[in-house]
N, C-alpha and C positions, 0 to 999 in steps of 0.2 A: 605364663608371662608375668607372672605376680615379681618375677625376680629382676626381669628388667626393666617392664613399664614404667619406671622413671627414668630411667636413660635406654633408648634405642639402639644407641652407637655401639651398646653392647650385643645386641640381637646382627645388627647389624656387619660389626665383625665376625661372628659365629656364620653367618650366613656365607660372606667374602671367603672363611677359612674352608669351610664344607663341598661349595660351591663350585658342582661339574662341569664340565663343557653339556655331556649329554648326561640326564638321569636314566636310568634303568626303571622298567615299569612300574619295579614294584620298590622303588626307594621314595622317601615321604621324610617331611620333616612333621615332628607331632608337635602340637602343640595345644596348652590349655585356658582357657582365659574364665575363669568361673567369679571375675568383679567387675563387669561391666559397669566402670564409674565414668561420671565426668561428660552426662551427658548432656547435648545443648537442646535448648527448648524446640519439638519439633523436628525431632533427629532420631532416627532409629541405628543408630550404632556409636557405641562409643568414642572417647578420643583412644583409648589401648588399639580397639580394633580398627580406628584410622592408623594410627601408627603403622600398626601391625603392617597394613595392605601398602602404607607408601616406602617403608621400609625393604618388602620383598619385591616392591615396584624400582625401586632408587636401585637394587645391588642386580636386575633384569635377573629374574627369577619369579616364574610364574608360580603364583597362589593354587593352581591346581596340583601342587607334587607337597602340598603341606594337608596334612589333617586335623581339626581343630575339635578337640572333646571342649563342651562347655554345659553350665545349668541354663540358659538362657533359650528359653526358648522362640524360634523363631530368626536366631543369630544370621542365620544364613540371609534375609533378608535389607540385613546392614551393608553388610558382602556386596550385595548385587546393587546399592545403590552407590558403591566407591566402586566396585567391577561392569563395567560396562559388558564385555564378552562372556558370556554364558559360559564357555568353553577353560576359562582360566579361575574359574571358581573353586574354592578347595573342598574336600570333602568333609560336613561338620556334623559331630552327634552332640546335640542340645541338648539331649536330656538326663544327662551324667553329674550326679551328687558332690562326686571327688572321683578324680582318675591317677594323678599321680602323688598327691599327697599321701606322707607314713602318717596316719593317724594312728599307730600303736594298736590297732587290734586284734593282728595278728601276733605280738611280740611277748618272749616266755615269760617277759619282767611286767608284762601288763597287770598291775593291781586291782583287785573290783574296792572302791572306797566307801561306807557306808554313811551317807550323808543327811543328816537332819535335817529336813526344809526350812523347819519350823527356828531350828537353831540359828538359821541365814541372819544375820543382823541387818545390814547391807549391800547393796548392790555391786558389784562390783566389774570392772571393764580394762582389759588388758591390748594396750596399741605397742606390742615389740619389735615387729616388722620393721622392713625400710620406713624410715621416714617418708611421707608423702602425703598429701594436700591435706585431705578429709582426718586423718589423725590430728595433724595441725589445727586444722577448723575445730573440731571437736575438745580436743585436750583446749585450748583458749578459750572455751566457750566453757568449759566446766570451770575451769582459772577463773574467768571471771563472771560468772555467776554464784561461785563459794561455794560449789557443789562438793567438796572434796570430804567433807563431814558425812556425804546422804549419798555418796559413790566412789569408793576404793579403787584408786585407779594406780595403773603403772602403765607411762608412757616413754620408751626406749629406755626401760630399767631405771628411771627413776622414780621409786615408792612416793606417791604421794596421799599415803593413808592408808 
């Protein structure tokens, strides 16, 4: 969900485009959410996975034909306080590290690089992704605390040290 969590209306077509009269038993939409941000105080689910349930709620497609791989455990619980019917629940595995991310470890060109700890000068933190809130909060807040000397950052490709 890392891809659309900023705009729904893209999930949401995806969904309109896809979207049978009747599914087949064993057809599933998969789906991963392993950044459960953006929570409000006293809320066990996030704003992705509100999205996520009013999204397949808005295009009338039940949550129980989607399957959700996530790290979070317990996610299913968020589920049931936006899903009232037990029975339109989707199926979710919480205890999954990375499911469809290429981390390159399988890959021929995979290098092993041999890395000095000791040689590390500075910290360093890279935000390339979509642009989105918590980068924004974060990069401003190194901005202006003058951090950029005591943490090597690049935020959507621009080096700033």
């Amino acid at each position: 969900m890392l891809e659309i969590d900023h705009d729904f209306d893209l999930l949401k077509q995806q969904l309109l485009d896809t979207k049978k009269p009747i599914f087949e038993p064993k057809d599933f939409y998969l789906a991963e959410d392993l950044h459960g941000n953006y929570y409000l105080p006293h809320c066990n689910y996030s704003l992705t996975t509100f999205n996520l349930v009013r999204t397949f709620q808005e295009v009338d497609i039940s949550l129980n034909r989607c399957i959700i791989f996530t790290n979070q455990p317990g996610y299913i619980n968020g589920l049931k306080a936006l899903i009232a019917d037990t029975k339109e629940l989707p199926i979710v595995f919480d205890d999954c590290w990375s499911v469809f991310d290429n981390n390159c470890l399988d890959t021929p060109a995979w290098q092993d690089i041999d890395i000095d700890a000791h040689a590390i000068q500075r910290h360093a933190l890279t935000m390339l992704g979509e642009p989105r809130v918590h980068r924004n909060a974060l990069y401003n807040h190194i901005q202006k605390n003058n951090y950029f000397d005591k943490i090597a950052t690049s935020y959507r490709g621009v080096d700033e040290g």
